[in-house]
N, C-alpha and C positions, 0 to 999 in steps of 0.2 A: 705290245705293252706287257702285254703277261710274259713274255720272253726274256725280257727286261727284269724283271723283279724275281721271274727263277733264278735270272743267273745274279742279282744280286744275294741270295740267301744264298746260294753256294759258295759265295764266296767268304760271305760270312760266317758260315759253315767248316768253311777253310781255316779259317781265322779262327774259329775256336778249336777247332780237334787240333793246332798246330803247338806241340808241344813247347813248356815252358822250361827253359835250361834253369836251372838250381847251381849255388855255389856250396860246395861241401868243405866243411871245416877238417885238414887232417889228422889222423887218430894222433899223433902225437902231441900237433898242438894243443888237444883239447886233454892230453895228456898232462902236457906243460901246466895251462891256467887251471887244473884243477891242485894239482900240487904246488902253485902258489899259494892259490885260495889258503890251503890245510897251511902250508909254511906260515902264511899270515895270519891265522888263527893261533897258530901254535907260539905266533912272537906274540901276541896281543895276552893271552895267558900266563905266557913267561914274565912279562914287565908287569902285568897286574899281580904279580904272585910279588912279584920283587918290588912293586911298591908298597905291599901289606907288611911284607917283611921290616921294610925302612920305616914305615909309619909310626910315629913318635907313640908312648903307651898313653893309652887311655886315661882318662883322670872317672877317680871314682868320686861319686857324689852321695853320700850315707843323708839319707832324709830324716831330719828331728820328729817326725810326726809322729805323736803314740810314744814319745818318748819322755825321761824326764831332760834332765842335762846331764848328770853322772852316768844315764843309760847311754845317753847320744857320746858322750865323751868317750865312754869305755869302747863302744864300738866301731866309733873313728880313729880311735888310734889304732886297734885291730887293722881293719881294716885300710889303711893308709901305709900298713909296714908291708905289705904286698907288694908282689912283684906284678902288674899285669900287661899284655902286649898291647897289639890295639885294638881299636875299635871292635875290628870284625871277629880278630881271634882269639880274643882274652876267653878265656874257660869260666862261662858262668856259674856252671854246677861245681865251680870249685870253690869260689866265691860264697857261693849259698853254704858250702859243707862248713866252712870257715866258720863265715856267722855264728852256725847254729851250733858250734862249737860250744859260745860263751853260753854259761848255763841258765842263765838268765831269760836268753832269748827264745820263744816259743815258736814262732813264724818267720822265715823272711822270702822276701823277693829281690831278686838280681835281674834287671833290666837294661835295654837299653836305648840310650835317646841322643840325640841328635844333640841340642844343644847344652845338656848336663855333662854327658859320658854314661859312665857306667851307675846303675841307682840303683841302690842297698836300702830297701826299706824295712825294718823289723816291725816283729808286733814281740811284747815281751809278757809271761809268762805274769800270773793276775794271781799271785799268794792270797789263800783265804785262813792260813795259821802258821805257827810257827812248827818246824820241826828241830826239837832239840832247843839248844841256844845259840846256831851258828848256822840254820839254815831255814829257809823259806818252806813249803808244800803249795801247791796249789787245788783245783778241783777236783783236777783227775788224779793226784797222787803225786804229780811228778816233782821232787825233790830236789832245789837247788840251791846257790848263795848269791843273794842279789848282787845289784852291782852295785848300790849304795848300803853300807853295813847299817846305816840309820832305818834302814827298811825293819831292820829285825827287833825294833823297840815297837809296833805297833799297838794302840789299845783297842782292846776289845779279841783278841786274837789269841784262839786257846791253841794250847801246847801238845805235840804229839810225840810221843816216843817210841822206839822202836828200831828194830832193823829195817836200813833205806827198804832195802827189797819188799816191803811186808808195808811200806808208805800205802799206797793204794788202798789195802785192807783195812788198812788204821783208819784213813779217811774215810771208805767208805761206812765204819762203822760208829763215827762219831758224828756222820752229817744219819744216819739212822738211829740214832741215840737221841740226836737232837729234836726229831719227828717227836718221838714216840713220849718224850717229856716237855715238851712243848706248852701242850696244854696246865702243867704244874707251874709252869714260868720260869723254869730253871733250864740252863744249857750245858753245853761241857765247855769246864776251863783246860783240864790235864786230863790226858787220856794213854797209857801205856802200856804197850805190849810186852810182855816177858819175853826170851828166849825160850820156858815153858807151857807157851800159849794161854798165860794167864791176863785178864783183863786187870786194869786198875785205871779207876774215870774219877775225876772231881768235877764238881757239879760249879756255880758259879756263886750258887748259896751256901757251899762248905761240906755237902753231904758226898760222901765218898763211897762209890761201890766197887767191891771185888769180887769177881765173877771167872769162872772157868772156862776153857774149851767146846764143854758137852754141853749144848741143846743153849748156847749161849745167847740167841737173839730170843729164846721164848723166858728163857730168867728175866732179861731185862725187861723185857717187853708185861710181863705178868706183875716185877715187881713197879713201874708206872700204875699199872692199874691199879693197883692195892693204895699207893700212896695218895691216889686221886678219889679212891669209894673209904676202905678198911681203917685205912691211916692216916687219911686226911685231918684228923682233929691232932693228930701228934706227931704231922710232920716237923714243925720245928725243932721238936726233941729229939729227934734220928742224927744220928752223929754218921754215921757208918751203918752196910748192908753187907754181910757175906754171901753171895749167892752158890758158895762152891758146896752143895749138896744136893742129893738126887732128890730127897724129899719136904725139903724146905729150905731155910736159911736163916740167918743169926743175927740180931741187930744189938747194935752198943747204945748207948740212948746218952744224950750229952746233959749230967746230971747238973750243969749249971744253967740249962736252958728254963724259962718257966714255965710251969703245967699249964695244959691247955684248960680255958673256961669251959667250965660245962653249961651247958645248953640249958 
């Protein structure tokens, strides 16, 4: 019995160390399917390139949002005189540079979507005075001509003059003008820069100051205080303030105003 079952394990034994024949693929063949492969990769790029090429152009879609209708007008016709490819290739950043061309416009964004096309959304530039009589300013300075000329009748919107360049300065010196007399009730209507660095402000009450270069935020800012403690019983009578002196300044006094009650 044990005789039996050694020579079965040997034989089983047999049967496994007996080697397993393998079929090998020839180098050329697998030469072959591999430069298939790349050939069919290389047509599947070719025909995807040559269908982006054919693909009809993009349609642009400019969003009214944040718009008025003269704003959305002006920028849709921009915008539509454009040449653009399609979908996938059309040059967004160029689009954008367009936009931001019109002076008007402060923001935009160039997207794209599925079922619009291409979306041109702006944000436009939020005028807080007039500069000059043919062009807007806004917070930070920046100087442009709306797109509706009805923008430039605004009430309540005081006037800045000066060179564009020097916009910035102008503004920020009449949004610090405004701090500093705030407390008197008065703002600035006209405010103008010389090409000699000389100030000239109108007030919204009629009081006008001319003020110079040197040490120019401490004039104005000193003569507030005076108007509000020294001169408060006779400000209505202040026509005018010259502040262009190192050790004082000059007032006109508006002799048709009436004297103030005394106390």
């Amino acid at each position: 019995m044990a005789q039996t079952v050694n020579e079965a394990t040997d034989l089983m034994s047999d049967k496994t160390r007996r080697p397993t024949s393998s079929f090998q693929v020839p180098t050329s063949v697998r030469y072959l399917f591999m430069v298939l492969v790349l050939g069919l990769l290389v047509l599947i790029l070719l025909m995807g390139g040559k269908a982006l090429r054919d693909a009809p152009p993009a349609a642009i879609h400019v969003s009214n949002q944040g718009l008025t209708v003269t704003q959305y007008r002006s920028l849709s016709q921009v915008m539509n005189q454009q040449k653009v490819s399609s979908f996938f290739t059309s040059d967004l950043q160029a689009l954008r540079d367009i936009a931001t061309g019109l002076a008007w416009v402060d923001q935009v964004s160039v997207s794209r979507d599925w079922q619009r096309g291409i979306v041109v959304t702006a944000l436009p530039k939020q005028a807080i005075a007039n500069f000059g009589t043919e062009r807007l300013v806004d917070a930070k300075g920046a100087v442009f001509v709306p797109a509706d000329s009805k923008d430039l009748a605004q009430e309540g919107f005081a006037t800045l003059q000066g060179e564009i360049s020097q916009a910035p300065v102008i503004m920020q010196q009449m949004q610090q003008v405004n701090d500093w007399y705030a407390p008197l009730g008065i703002q600035v209507e006209d405010i103008i820069l010389s090409p000699r660095m000389t100030w000239l402000i109108r007030f919204d009450n009629g009081l006008r100051v001319i003020v110079d270069n040197e040490n120019t935020a401490q004039k104005l800012l000193n003569l507030s205080q005076l108007l509000a403690n020294q001169l408060s019983d006779r400000r209505d009578e202040i026509q005018s303030v010259d502040l262009r002196y190192k050790n004082g300044f000059t007032i006109s006094w508006d002799i048709s105003a009436p004297p103030a009650r005394s106390s």
